[in-house]
Structures are given as structure tokens and as C-alpha cells.
C-alpha positions as CSV (number, residue, x, y, z in Angstrom):
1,X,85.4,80.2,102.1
2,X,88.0,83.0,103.2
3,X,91.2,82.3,101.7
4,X,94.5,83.2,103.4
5,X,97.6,84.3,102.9
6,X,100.5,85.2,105.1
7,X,104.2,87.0,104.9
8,X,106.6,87.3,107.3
9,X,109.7,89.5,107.5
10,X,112.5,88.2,109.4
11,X,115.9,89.7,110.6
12,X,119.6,88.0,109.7
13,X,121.8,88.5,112.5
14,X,125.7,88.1,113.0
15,X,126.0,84.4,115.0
16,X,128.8,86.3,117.0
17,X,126.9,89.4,118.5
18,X,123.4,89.3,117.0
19,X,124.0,92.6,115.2
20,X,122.2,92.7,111.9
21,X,124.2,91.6,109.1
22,X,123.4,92.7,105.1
23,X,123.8,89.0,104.1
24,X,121.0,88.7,101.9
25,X,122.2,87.5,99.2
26,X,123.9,85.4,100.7
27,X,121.1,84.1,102.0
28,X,119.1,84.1,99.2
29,X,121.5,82.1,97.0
30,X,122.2,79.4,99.6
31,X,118.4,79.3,99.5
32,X,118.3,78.5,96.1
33,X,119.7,75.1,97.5
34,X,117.3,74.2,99.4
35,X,114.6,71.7,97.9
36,X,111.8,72.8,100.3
37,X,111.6,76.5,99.1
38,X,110.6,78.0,95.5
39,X,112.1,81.6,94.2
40,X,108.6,83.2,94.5
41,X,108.3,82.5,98.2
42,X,111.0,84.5,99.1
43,X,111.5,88.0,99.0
44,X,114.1,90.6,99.5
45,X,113.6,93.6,101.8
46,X,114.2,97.1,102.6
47,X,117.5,96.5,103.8
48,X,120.0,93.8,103.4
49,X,119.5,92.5,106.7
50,X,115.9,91.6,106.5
51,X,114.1,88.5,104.4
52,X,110.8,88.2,103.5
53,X,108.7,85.4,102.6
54,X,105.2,84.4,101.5
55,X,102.9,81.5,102.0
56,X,100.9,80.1,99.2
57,X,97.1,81.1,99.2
58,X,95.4,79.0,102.3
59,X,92.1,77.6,102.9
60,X,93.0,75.9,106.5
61,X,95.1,77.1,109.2
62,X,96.9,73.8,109.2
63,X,98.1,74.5,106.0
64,X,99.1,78.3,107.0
65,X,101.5,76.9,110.0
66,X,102.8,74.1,107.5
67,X,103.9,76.8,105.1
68,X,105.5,78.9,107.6
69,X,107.0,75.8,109.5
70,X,108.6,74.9,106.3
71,X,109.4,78.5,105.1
72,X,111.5,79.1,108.4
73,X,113.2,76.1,108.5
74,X,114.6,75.9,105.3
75,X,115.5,79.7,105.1
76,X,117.2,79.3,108.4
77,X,118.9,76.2,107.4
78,X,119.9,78.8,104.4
79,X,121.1,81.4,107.2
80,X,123.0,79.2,108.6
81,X,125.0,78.0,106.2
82,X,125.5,82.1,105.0
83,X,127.2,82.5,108.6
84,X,124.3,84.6,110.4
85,X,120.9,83.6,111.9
86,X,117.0,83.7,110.8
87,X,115.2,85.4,113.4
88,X,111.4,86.4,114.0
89,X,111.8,89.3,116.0
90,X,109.6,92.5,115.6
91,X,112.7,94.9,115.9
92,X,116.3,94.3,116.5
93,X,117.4,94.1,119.5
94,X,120.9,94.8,119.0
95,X,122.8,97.2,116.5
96,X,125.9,99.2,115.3
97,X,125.8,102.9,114.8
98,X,126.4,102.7,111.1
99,X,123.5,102.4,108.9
100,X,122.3,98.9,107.1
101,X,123.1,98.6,103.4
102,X,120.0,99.4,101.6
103,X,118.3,96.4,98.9
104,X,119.4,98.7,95.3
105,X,116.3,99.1,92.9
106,X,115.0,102.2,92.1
107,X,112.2,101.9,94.7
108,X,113.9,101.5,97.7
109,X,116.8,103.9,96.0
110,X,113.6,106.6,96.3
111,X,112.6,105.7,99.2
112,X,116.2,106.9,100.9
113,X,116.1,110.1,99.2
114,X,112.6,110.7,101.0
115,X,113.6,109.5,104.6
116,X,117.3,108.7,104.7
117,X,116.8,108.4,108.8
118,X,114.1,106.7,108.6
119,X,115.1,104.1,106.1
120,X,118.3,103.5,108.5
121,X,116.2,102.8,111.2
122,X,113.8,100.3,109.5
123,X,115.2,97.1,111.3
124,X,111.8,96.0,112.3
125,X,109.6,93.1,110.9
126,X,106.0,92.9,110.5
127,X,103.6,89.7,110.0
128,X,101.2,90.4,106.9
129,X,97.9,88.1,106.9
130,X,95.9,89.0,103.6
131,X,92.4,87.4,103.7
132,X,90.0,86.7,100.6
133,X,87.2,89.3,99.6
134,X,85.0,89.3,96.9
135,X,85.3,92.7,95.6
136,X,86.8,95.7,97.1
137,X,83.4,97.0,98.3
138,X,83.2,94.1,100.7
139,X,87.0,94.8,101.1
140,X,86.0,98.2,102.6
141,X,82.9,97.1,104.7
142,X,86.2,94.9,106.5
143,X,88.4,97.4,106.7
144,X,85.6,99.3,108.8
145,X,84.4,97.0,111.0
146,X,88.4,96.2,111.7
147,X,89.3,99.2,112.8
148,X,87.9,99.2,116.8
149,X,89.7,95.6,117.2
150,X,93.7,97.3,115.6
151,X,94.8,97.9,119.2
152,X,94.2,94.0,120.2
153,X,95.9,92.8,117.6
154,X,98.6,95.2,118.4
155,X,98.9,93.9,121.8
156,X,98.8,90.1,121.5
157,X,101.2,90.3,118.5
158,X,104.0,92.8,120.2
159,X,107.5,91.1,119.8
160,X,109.7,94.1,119.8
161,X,110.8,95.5,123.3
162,X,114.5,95.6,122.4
163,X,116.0,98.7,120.4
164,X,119.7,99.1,120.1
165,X,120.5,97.3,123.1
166,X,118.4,99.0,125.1
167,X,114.8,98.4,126.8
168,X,112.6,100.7,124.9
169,X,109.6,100.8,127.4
170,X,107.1,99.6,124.9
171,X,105.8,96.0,123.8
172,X,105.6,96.4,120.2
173,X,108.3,99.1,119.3
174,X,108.2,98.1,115.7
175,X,104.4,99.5,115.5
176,X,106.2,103.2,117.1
177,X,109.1,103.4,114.4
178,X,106.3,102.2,111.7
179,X,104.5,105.1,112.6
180,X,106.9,107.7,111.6
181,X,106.0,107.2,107.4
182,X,103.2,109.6,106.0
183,X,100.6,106.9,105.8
184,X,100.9,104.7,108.8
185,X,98.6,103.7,111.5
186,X,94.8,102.7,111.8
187,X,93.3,104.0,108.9
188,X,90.5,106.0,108.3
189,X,86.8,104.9,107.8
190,X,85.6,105.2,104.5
191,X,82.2,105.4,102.8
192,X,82.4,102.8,100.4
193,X,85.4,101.8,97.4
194,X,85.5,104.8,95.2
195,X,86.0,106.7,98.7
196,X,88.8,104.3,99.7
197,X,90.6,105.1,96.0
198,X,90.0,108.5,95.4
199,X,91.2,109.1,98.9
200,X,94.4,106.8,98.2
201,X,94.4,108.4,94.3
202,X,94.9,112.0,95.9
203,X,97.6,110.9,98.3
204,X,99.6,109.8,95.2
205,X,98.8,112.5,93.0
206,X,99.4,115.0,95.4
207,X,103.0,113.8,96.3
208,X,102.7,112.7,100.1
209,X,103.5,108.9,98.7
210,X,105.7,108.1,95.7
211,X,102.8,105.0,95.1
212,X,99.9,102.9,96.5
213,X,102.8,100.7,98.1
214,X,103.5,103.3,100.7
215,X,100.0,103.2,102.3
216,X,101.4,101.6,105.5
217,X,97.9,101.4,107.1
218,X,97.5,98.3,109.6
219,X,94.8,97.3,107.3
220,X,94.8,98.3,103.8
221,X,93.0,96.7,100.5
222,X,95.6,94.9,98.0
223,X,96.1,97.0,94.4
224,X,97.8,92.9,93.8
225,X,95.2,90.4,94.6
226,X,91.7,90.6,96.1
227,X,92.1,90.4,99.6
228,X,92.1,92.9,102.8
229,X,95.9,93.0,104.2
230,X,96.5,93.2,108.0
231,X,99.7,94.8,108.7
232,X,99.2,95.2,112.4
233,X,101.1,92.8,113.8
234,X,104.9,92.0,114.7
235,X,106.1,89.2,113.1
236,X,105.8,86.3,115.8
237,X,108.5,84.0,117.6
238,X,106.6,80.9,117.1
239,X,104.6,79.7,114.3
240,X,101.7,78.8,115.7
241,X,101.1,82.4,117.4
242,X,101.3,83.3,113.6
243,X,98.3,80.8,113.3
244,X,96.7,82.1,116.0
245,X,96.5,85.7,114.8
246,X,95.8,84.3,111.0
247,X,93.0,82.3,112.6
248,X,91.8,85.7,114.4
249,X,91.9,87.8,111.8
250,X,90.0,85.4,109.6
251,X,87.7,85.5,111.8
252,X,87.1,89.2,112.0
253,X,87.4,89.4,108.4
254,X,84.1,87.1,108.4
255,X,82.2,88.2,111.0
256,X,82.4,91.8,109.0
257,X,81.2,90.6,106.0
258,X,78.1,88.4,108.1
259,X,77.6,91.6,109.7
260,X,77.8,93.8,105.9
261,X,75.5,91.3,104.7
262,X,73.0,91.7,107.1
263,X,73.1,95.7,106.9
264,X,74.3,96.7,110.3
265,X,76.2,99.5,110.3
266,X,79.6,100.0,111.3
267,X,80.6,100.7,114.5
268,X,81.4,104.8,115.1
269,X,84.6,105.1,116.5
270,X,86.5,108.5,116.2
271,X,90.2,108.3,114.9
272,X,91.6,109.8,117.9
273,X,90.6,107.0,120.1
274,X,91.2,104.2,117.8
275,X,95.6,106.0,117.2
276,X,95.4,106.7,121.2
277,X,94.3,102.9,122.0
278,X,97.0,101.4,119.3
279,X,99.9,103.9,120.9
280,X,98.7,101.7,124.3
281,X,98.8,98.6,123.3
282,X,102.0,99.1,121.6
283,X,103.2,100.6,124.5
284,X,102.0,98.0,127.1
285,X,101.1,94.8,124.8
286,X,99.2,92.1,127.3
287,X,100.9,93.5,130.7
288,X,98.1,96.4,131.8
289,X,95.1,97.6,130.2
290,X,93.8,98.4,126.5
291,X,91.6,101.4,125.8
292,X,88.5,100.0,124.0
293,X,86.6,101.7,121.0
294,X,84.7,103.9,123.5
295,X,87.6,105.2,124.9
296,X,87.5,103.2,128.5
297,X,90.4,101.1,130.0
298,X,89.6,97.2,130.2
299,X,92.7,94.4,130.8
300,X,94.3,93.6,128.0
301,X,93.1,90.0,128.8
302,X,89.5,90.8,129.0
303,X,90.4,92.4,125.7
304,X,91.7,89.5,124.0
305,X,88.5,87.1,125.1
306,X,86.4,89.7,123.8
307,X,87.9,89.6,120.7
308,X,87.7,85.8,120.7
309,X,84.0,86.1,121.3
310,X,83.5,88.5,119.1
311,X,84.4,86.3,116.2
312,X,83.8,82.9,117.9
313,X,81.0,81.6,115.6
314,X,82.9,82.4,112.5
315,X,86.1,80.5,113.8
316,X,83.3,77.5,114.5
317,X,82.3,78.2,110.7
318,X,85.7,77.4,109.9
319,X,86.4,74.3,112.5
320,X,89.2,76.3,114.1
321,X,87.3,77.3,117.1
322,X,88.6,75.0,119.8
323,X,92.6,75.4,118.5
324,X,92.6,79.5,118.7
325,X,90.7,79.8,121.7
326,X,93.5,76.7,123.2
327,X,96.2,79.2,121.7
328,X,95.1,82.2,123.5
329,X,94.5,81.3,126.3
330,X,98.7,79.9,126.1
331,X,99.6,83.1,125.3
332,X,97.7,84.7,128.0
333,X,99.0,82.4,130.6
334,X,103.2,82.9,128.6
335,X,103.0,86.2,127.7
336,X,103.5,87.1,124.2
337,X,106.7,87.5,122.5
338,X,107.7,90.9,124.3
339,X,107.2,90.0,127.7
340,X,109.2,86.4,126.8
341,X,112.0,87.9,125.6
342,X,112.3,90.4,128.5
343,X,111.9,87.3,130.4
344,X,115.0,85.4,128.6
345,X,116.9,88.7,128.7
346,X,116.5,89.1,132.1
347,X,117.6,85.0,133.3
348,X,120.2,84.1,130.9
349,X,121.8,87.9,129.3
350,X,122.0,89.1,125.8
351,X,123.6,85.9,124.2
352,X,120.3,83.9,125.7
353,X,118.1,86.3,124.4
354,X,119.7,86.1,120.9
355,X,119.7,82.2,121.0
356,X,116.6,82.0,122.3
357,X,115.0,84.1,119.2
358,X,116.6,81.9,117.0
359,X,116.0,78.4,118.4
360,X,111.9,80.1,118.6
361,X,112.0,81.0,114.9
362,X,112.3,77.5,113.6
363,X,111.0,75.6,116.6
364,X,108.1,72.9,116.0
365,X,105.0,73.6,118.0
């Protein structure tokens, strides 16, 4: 059994404007309140404008979207009652020109004297699904045979089209400003553990991260528990695409290990096709094509059902076949969360769009 694990960032936005607002604490102590959430759940951010939280470890997709149902609703209810809003929005779409007040400890204190732009601009939320491995040289087998499928992930997930009140072009704009730190991206494929953490050893050591916590790959191995961590994806407007992408990446995570086990090889796939094909999916999510593996243009939905085959048996392993492929499919036919909120943007202004990301953050599937 594959356990799970998932963590969400969200935004707190001023109920007036939807600019982000540094009412964490805030936040957090109203939350403190509420009966439905525990300290270790939630988590504080980068920036005062952000919130993070954490599900329990998972053995059923049921209980991931229970978690997260509960999670939102009670740290919105906390939001609300701070004077701002909880929303589940990859980047934000709105902002002043003055920087966000940064969360003080001597980490994120560091990480402002490294990147001071950067750190302004890190309004941008990410949805982190860590999945159960045995021991990190199974954890690194994963991480290999992950890499080719990065861009899909990418694509369905994108919920970030809106940048300081402006349309930036791109689906998943939080993967572009991501990109910007040191370690970032797809990573590399490695030859077994000791490869993995010599290679992450002589990052630290040689000064181009402060520590392990800056490897910002879209998949990295945990130094906290024993589990592979996929970073690739926005955070999501509605719980159960979070469920969908949890039960997806479950299911890659086991058909590598089925595929380890039985000695097959991992697939080749040269670095500069697998950064190229992430840059287009964050660029045009679901609405063109992707660039596969092999470095040839296919439709992003012909994409996304070759993912869902791909893994297919281990979601019927798991009895979750029938409700992913149902959730796919939805999002194919709704688009996902970029191509919504241009939608929403576009039919009711920017006071629809931030009311609809709210009312989608805590809304029951």
C-alpha cells in the first residue's frame, strides 16, 4: 500500500480588492478556534499572505479529499473572521507595488538576503502530494520513471494565468516564477541513491543552496519522511481536482516501482526536452498541444488519457480507477483551473473572478 500525503498553499486576500493581505497571524490564531483543525496541520509561509497546510498520512483518496475539504473549510471560516479570504489560486491575480511582509525566522530571513526580488514576487501556491516508498533507492527508481510525465501534470494542474492584474499568457504562471530559484524544474536522472545525495550534498556544500530545503525540483525525495514529493502542480480550485492529481500521481508512483521491480529500465529522455515540454505546458496548460518525451507535439488531451492509461491498472490496484478517469474526463470537458478563471474573468470582471476563487476553495464537490 502507497501511503499519501498532501499540502496545499493558499493565498489570504483583502475581501475589498483581492490584493494579498499579510494577515497570517491573524489567521492563524482565529484558527486556533476552530475545533476541526490541529496546530500541526497548519503551516506558515514564505510570506505573510500565504497559509499552508498538511493532510494526515492517507491510504484512500476519500480520506485525502476529506482532509482537504475539512482543512479549507475551517481555515476559511478562520479567514473570514480575520477580515480577508482563503483562496486556492496558483498565483495572485491581483497586487500592490509594495512588497509582502516576509514570515521572520532566520530561514526565510536568509532567504531575502539571497533573492530579495525574488522573495517579493513569491505570491504563488503550489500543491505537494508526497507518496510512500520503501527506501530511497526505490524513491529514486520513481523519481526516474516520473520525469517524462512532469509536463502533464503541469498542464492539468495550471491555475495561475493572472499576474498583477494582468493576463500573463501562460496557464500555470506559478511553475515560470518557480523556476527562477537555483534548483527548480524537472530534475535530473540519477543512477541510483548515493547519486541522488552526493549530487544534492555538493549543491549544499558548494554554496548554490543554503540547505536540502531549497531543492525546488517538481519531484524531489523527502530528507523528513520516506516518501517521493511532487511539487509540480498548482494548488487546485476544487478539492477533488486535488484528488484527482493525488490519485494520478499515486498511480505513477506505483506503476514505477511494478516497473523497478521487474527490471526495465528507465525511459531515456534528455533534460532539454523534458524543461522545453514543462515550459509548454505551463505556457499553454490543456488548451493546445504538449510536447511528449520524444520531443513530438500530441493534444494535451491525448496527453492526459495517455497518462491515465499509463497508470490505469495501478489505479484499479487501488479501487480508484473508475473515479479519476470520471474526474478527468470533467476536467477535460471544464477546462482546468486557468482556463476557468479566464472564463469567470472574462463574463462577470475582476470582483467575479475574486469571488469565484473563493466560493471554489471551500466548495463541496
Amino acid at each position: 500500500m502507497i501511503t499519501l500525503g498532501v499540502e496545499e498553499e493558499y493565498l489570504l486576500l483583502d475581501r475589498a480588492r483581492g490584493f494579498p493581505v499579510s494577515a497570517a497571524e491573524a489567521v492563524c490564531k482565529a484558527a486556533g478556534l476552530q475545533p476541526a483543525l490541529s496546530s500541526t496541520e497548519i503551516h506558515r509561509e514564505l510570506l505573510l499572505a500565504q497559509l499552508e497546510v498538511a493532510t494526515p498520512v492517507c491510504e484512500t483518496l476519500d480520506e485525502v479529499g476529506g482532509h482537504l475539504l475539512r482543512l479549507r473549510h475551517a481555515l476559511g471560516e478562520a479567514a473570514e473572521q480575520a477580515g480577508c479570504r482563503l483562496v486556492a489560486t496558483g498565483a495572485a491575480p491581483y497586487s500592490t507595488d509594495g512588497p509582502i511582509e516576509i514570515t521572520d525566522t532566520p530561514r526565510y530571513r536568509g532567504l531575502y538576503q539571497d533573492a530579495p526580488q525574488l522573495v517579493d514576487e513569491q505570491l504563488i501556491n503550489g500543491m505537494h502530494v508526497h507518496v510512500g516508498v520503501p527506501d530511497r533507492a526505490t524513491g529514486v527508481a520513481v523519481l526516474n520513471r516520473l520525469r517524462p510525465w512532469l509536463p502533464v501534470l503541469v498542464a492539468l494542474s495550471a491555475n495561475s494565468p493572472f499576474w498583477r492584474g494582468r493576463d500573463t499568457g501562460f496557464a500555470s504562471w506559478r511553475t515560470v516564477v518557480f523556476g527562477r530559484w537555483p534548483v527548480s524544474g524537472p530534475p535530473p536522472a540519477f543512477t541510483d541513491a548515493s547519486d541522488y545525495d552526493r549530487r544534492v550534498r555538493a549543491l549544499v556544500t558548494g554554496g548554490a543552496i543554503r540547505d536540502v530545503q531549497q531543492i525546488y525540483w517538481q519531484t524531489r525525495l523527502s530528507e523528513r519522511y520516506p516518501t517521493v514529493e511532487v511539487r509540480a502542480s498548482d494548488v487546485q480550485l476544487r478539492v477533488e481536482e486535488a484528488v484527482m492529481l493525488t490519485g494520478l500521481i499515486r498511480g505513477l508512483a506505483q506503476t514505477a516501482i511494478w516497473k523497478h521491480q521487474a527490471g526495465e529500465p528507465a525511459p531515456r529522455t534528455l533534460p532539454e526536452i523534458v524543461t522545453a515540454a514543462g515550459w509548454h505546458a505551463a505556457r499553454y496548460g490543456l488548451e493546445g498541444s504538449l510536447i511528449t518525451s520524444a520531443g513530438t507535439p500530441v493534444t494535451a488531451r491525448d496527453a492526459a488519457r495517455a497518462l491515465l492509461h499509463h497508470v490505469f491498472p495501478a489505479l484499479a490496484e487501488y479501487g480508484d480507477a473508475s473515479q479519476v478517469a470520471a474526474l478527468v474526463e470533467q476536467m477535460l470537458d471544464d477546462g482546468n483551473g486557468s482556463h476557468r478563471q479566464r472564463r469567470v474573468l472574462k463574463e462577470s470582471g475582476s470582483e467575479g473572478l475574486v469571488r469565484y476563487v473563493a466560493d471554489e476553495t471551500t466548495k463541496e464537490g
